[in-house]
N, C-alpha and C positions, 0 to 999 in steps of 0.2 A: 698065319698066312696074310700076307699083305693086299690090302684090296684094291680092287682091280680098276683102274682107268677106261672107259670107252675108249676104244682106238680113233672113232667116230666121232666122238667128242673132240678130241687133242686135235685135230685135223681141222675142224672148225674155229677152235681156237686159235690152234696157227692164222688161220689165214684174217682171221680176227684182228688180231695183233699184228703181222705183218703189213694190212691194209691201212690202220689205225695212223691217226696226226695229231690225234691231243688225246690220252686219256685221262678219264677222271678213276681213284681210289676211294671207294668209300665204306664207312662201318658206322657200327651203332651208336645210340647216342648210349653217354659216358663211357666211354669206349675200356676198356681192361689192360690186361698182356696180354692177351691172344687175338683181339683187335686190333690192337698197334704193333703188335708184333708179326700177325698175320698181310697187312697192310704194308709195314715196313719192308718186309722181304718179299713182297710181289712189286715193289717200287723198283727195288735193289733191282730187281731180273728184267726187267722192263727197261730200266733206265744203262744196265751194263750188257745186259745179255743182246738188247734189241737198238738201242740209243732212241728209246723215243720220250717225248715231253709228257712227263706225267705228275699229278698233284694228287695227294691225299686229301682229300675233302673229310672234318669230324665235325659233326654237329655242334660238342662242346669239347672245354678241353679235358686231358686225360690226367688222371694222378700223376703227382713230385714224383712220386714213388717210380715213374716209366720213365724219366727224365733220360736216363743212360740210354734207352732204346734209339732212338733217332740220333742221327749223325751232324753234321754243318750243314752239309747240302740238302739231306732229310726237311731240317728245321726252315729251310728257303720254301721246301713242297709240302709244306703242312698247312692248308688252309681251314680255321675253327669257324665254324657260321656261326656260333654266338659273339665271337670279338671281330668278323669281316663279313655281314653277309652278303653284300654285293660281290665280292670275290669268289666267295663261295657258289652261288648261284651263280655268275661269271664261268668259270670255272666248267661247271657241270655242263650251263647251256652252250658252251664253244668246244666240247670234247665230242669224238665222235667213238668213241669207245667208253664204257662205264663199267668197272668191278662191285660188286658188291658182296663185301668178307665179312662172314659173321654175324650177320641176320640174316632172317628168311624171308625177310619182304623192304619195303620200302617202308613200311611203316615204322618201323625202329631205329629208323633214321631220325624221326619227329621232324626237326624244322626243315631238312636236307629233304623230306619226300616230295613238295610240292614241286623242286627240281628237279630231281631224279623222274616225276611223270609227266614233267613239262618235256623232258629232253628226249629226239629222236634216237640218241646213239644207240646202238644196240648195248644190249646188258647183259653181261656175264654174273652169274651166283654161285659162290663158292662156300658152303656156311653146313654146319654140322647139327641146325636145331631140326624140331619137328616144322611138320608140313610148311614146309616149302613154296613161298606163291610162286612159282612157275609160269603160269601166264606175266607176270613182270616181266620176267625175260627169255633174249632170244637161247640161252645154252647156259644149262642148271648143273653142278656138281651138286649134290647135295646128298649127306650119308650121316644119317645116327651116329650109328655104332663107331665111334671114333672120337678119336678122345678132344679132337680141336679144329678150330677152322686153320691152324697154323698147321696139321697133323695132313687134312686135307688138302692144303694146297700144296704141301709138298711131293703130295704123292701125284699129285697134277702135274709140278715141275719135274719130278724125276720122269713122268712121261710123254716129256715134249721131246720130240727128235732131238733140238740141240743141248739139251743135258744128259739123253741116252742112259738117265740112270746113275749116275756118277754125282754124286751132289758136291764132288769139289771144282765141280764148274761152277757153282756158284757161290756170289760173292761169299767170304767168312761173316759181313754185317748181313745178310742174307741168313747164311745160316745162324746165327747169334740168334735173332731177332724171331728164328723158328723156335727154336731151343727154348724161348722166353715164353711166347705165347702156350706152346704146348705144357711148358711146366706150370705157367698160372692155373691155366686151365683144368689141370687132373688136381689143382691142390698139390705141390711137388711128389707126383706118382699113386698119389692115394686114393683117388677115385677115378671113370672115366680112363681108366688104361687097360688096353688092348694088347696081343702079342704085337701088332702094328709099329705101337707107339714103342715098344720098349727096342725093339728093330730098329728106327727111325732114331729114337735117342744113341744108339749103339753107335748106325752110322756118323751121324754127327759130331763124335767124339772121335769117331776112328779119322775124321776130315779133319779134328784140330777146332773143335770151338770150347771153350774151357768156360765148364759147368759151375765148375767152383765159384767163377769170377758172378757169374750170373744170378746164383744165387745167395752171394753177399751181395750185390744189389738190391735184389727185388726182398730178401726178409732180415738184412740184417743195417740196412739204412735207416730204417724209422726214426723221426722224432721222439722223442719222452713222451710225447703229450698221447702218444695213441697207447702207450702201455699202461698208463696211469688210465685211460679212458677204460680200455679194457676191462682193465679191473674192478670199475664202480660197473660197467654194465653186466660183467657175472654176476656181482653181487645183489644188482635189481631183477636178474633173468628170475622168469617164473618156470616151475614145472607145474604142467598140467596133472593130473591122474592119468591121461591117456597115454601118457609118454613125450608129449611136447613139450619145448622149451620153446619160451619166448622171449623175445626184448624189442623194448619199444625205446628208440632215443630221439630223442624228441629234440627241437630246433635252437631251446635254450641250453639244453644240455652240450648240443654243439660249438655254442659259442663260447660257454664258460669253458670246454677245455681246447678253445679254436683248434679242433679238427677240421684238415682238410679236407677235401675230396678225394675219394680212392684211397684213404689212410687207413679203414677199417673194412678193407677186401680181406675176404678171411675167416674175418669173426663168427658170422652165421654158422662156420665146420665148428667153432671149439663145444659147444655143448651134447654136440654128438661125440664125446670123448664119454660123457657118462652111460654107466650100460644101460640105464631104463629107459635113455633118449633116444625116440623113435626117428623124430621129426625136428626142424627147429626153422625157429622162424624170425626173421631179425625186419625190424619195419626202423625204417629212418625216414623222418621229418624232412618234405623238400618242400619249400613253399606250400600250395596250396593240396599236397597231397601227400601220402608215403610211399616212397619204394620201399620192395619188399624182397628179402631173400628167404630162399627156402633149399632146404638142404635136405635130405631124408637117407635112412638106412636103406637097404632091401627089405621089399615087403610093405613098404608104405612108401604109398606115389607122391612125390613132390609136388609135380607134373600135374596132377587133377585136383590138389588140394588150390593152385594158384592158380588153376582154371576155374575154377568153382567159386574161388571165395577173394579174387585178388586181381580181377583185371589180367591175368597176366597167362604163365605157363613156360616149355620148357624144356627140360630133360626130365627123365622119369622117376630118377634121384636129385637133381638139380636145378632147381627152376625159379622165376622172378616175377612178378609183378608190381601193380600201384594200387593204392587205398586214397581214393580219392575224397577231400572235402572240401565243401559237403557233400557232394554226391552217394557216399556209401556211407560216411560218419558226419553227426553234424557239427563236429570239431575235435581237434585234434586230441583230447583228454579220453574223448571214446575209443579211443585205437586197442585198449585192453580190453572191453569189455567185450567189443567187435572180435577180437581176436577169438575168445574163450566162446562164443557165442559159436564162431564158424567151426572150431573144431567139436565141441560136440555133435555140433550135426555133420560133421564130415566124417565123425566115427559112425554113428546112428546111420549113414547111406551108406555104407562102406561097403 
């Protein structure tokens, strides 16, 4: 069953958007496929469907790897605040409409939030995580159960009066750019899919966006340098006794095989191939801190393990965080011990 739109809402939105003279687009920081993909195709409908002036605001920039998502004109409306901040905040503070796809607050924007709560425009949220700050804004879509914020906003666009449901009123880079995020985001179909999403891929394809093409893009472009990386970090990953895997790669090990950013989106699912892996956990070395993915089976929450032990959180099999230092470790060499440390007591409260 396909989920269902406030009709209340889409009316709101109209006249949102109809009233509107600059908006701003905005998503989280290190933004994905289904951030720039969800982004890119609310630009597309905005920019063809309505003609009005809109810009993508990312906090930083997004992986090689997305490079085919944005178009010529895309790449003129893509403002990054770590290479233009004054543009960026520019931007926000002269918009009187603001999107916000793919996070659930402002906060996940990092450096883009002290704009986004400087600026008067009203603020739309359209994003698929848990709890939702809703008091940020005036008109919230916000829905779990769904496999993407690119999943969500289509189902938003099929229920605006002028697309009535027919998604080949919209542009093909429109829908491409859905097609992209929604497939980052389930892992190409493997997790996070709904009878919603396999319906919405269905239509898509019956409108003419070729899948094929899409995903020689997003998994068969890689560098060398990510499969040979790949490879030594299996071969460092640890299995707990609990069932967790882990990997820690650390800031040198980045540089010796220069790894880009967003080159190893991915890696966190492959040690849930093995059957005793419950859990897995991949912590990467970012300055003075680690992000952290986390990927889990059924049956063991991702979700509470990155609440509890990792600054972060998520989906309930899917979720993120940071390891901050010093703040949680007193340097970066403790990330393993820290690691082993929290999962036994994340079994022990379980």
């Amino acid at each position: 069953m396909s989920l269902a739109i406030s009709t209340e809402k889409i009316i709101i939105l109209e006249r949102m958007i109809r009233t509107a003279t600059r908006i701003a687009v905005v998503t989280h920081v290190h933004p994905d496929g289904d951030a720039m993909g969800s982004t890119i195709a609310l630009r597309s409908y905005l920019k063809t469907g309505w003609n009005k002036e809109c810009c993508i605001v990312i906090p930083d920039a997004c992986s090689e790897t997305l490079d085919f998502l944005p178009d010529a004109d895309d790449r003129e409306h893509i403002i990054c605040r770590s290479e233009n901040p004054d543009a960026a905040d520019g931007w926000i503070a002269g918009s009187d409409l603001v999107f916000c796809l793919d996070c659930n607050g402002f906060e996940r924007t990092e450096s883009v939030a002290p704009a986004l709560l400087a600026s008067n425009a009203e603020k739309v949220l359209i994003d698929h995580h848990l709890h939702p700050q809703e008091e940020q804004f005036a008109l919230c879509f916000s829905e779990c159960e769904i496999s993407s914020a690119s999943e969500l906003l289509y189902r938003v666009l099929m229920a605006m009066p002028d697309v009535h449901d027919d998604c080949s009123v919209l542009s093909m880079h429109a829908l491409e750019a859905l097609m992209t995020g929604m497939t980052t985001d389930t892992n190409n179909f493997a997790n996070s899919v709904y009878p919603g999403t396999l319906e919405m891929a269905s239509r898509l394809l019956a409108a003419g966006v070729d899948r094929n093409a899409i995903i020689e893009r997003i998994y068969n472009c890689y560098r060398e340098n990510r499969l040979r990386l790949i490879g030594y970090l299996l071969g460092k990953m640890k299995i707990l006794p609990q069932g967790v895997a882990y990997t820690v790669l650390t800031a040198e090990e980045q540089r010796r095989y220069d790894i880009h950013d967003g080159e190893l989106e991915g890696y966190v699912n492959m040690p849930l191939a093995i059957g005793k892996v419950k859990m897995s956990i991949f912590l990467k070395e970012d300055g003075e801190r680690f992000r952290v993915s986390i990927r889990s089976k059924k049956g063991t929450s991702a979700n509470a393990c990155a609440t509890r032990y990792f600054n972060g959180g998520g989906h309930e099999q899917a979720s993120g965080g940071r390891l901050y230092i010093p703040g949680d470790i007193a340097e970066a060499s403790k990330a393993p011990e820290y690691i082993e440390k929290a999962i036994e007591d994340f079994y022990k409260n379980s």
